[in-house]
ROTI-653229 format. One line per 2 residues: number of its first residue (from 1); their letters; for each residue x, y, z of N, C-alpha, C, O, CB. Coordinates in steps of 0.1 Angstrom, whole numbers. Glycine has a CB too. Example, Ala and Ser with C-alpha at 12.3 -4.5 7.8 and 13.67 -1.06 7.14 Angstrom:
BEGIN
1> as> 132:-57:78:123:-45:78:132:-33:78:142:-33:85:113:-45:90 | 128:-22:71:137:-11:71:129:0:79:134:11:80:141:-6:57
***
This chain:
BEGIN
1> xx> 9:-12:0:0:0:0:9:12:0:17:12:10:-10:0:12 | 10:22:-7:15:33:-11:6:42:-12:-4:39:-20:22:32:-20
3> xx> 5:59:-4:-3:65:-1:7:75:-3:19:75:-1:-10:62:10 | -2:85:-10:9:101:-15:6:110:0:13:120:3:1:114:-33
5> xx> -4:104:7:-8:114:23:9:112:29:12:101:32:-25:103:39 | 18:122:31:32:124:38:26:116:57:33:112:66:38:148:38
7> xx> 14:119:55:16:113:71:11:97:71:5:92:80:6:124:83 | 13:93:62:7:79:59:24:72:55:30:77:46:-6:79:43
9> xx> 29:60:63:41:49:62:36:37:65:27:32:72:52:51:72 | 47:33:58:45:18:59:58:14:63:68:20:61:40:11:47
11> xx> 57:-3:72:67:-8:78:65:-20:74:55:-27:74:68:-7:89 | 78:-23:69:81:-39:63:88:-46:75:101:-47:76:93:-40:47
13> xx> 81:-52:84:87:-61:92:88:-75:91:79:-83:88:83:-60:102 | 100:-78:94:102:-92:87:106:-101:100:113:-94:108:116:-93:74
15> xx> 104:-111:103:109:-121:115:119:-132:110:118:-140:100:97:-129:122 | 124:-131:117:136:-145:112:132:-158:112:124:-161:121:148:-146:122
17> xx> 135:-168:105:130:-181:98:126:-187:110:134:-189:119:141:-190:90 | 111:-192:111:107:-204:120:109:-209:122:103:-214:131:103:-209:121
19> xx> 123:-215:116:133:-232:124:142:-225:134:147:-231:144:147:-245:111 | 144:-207:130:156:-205:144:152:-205:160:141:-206:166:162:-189:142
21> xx> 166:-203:163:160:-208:179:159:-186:183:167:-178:182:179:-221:194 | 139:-185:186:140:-174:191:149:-166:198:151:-154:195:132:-173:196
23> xx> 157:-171:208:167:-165:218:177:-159:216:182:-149:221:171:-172:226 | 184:-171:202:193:-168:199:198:-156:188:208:-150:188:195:-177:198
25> xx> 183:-156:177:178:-151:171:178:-135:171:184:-127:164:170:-156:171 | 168:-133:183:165:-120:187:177:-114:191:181:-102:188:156:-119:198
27> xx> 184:-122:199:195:-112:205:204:-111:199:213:-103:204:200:-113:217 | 208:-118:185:215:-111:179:210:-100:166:218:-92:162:224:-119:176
29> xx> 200:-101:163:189:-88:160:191:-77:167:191:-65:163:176:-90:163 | 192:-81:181:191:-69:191:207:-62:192:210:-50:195:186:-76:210
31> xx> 213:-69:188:232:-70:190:234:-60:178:240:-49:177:242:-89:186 | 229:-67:171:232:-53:151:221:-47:152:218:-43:140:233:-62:129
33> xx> 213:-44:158:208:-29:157:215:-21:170:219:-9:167:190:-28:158 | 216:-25:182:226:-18:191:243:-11:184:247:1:186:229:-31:201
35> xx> 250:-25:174:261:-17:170:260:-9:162:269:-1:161:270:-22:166 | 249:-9:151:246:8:142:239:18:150:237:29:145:236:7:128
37> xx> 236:16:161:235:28:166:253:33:171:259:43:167:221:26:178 | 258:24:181:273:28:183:278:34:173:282:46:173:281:17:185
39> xx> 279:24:163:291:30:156:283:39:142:286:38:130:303:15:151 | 273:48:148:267:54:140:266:54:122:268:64:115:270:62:145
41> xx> 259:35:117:261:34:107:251:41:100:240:38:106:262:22:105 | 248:49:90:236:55:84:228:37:75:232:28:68:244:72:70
43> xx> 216:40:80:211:33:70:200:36:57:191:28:53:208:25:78 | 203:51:52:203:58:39:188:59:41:181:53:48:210:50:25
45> xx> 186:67:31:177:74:29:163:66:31:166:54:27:179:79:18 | 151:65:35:144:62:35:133:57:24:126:66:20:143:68:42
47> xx> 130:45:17:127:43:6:110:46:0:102:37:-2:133:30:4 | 107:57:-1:94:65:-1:89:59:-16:81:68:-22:96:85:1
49> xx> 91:49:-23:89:41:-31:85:25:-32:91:17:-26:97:43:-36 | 74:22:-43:72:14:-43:83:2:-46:85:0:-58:63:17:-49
51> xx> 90:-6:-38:103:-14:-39:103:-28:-50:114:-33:-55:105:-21:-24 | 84:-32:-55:87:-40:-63:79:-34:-72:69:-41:-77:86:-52:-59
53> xx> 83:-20:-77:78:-17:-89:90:-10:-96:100:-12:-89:66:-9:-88 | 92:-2:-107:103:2:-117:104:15:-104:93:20:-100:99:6:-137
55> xx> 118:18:-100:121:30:-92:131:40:-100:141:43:-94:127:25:-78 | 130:46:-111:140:51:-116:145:66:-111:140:76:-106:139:51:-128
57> xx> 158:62:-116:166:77:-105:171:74:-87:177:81:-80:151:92:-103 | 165:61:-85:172:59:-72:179:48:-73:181:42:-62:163:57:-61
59> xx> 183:44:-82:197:35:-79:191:18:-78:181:12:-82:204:40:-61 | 201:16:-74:198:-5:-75:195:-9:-59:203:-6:-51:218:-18:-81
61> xx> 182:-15:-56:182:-15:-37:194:-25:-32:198:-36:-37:165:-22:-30 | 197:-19:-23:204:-30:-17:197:-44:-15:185:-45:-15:207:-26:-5
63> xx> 205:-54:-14:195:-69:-12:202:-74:1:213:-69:4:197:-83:-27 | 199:-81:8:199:-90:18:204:-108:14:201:-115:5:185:-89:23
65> xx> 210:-109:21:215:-126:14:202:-132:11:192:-128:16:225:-139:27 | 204:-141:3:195:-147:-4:192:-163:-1:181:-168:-4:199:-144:-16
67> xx> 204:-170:5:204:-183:10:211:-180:23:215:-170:28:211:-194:1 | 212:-197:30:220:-200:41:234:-198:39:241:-194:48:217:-212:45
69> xx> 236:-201:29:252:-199:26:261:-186:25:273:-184:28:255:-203:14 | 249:-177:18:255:-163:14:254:-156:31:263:-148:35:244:-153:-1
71> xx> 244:-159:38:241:-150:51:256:-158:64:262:-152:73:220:-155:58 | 257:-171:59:270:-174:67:281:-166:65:287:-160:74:274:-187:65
73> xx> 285:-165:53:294:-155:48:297:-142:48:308:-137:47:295:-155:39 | 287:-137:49:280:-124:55:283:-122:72:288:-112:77:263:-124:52
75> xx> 280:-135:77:285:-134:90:298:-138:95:303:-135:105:279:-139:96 | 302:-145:85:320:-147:88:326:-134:85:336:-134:92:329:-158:76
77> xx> 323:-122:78:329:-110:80:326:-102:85:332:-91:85:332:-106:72 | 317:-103:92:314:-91:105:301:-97:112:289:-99:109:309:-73:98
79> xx> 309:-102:127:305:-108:136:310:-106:149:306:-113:158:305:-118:134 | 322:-93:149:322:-90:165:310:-87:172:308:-92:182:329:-79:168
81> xx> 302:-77:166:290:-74:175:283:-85:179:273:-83:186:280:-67:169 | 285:-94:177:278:-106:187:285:-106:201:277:-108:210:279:-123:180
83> xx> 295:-105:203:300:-108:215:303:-94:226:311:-93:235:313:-116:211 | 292:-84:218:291:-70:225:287:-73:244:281:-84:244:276:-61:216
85> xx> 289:-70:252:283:-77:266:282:-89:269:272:-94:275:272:-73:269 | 293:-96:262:290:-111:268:278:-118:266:275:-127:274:291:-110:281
87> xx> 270:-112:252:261:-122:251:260:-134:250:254:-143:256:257:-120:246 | 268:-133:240:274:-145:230:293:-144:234:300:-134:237:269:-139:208
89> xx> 296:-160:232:308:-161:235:318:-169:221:315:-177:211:308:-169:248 | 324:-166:223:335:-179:216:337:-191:217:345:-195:225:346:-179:216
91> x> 332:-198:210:333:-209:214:347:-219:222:346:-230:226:328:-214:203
***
């Protein structure tokens, strides 16, 4: 739903896959949104566009891994923030 009213948004909330273990899940959800606030990552402009229709003039959207494999890899290169407060340890 896309509405031209400025005081009309929408929120794409997404939950993480139904086989994960909630606990573990959340808190590291909770872990990378805690370290972009730290390390004050911008996460760009706000996308005031329809995302699965033709957007021209704004660029290519970013994507999100697409399998289990690409999101492991994704986490083999940035995964200190898990072990922010001793949530999570080393094995």
């Amino acid at each position: 739903m896309v509405s031209k009213n400025p005081k009309v948004k929408r929120l794409e909330f997404r939950c993480p896959d139904p086989t994960a273990n909630p606990y573990l899940a959340f808190s590291a959800l909770l872990l990378a949104g805690l370290d972009g606030i730290k390390n004050k990552i911008d996460p760009g402009q706000p996308a005031d566009y329809d995302l699965f229709e033709e957007h021209d003039g704004h660029g290519a959207v970013k994507q999100v891994p697409g399998s289990l494999g690409e999101s492991l890899a994704a986490l083999e290169k940035d995964h200190d923030f898990l072990y922010a407060g001793g949530v999570f340890t080393r094995m």
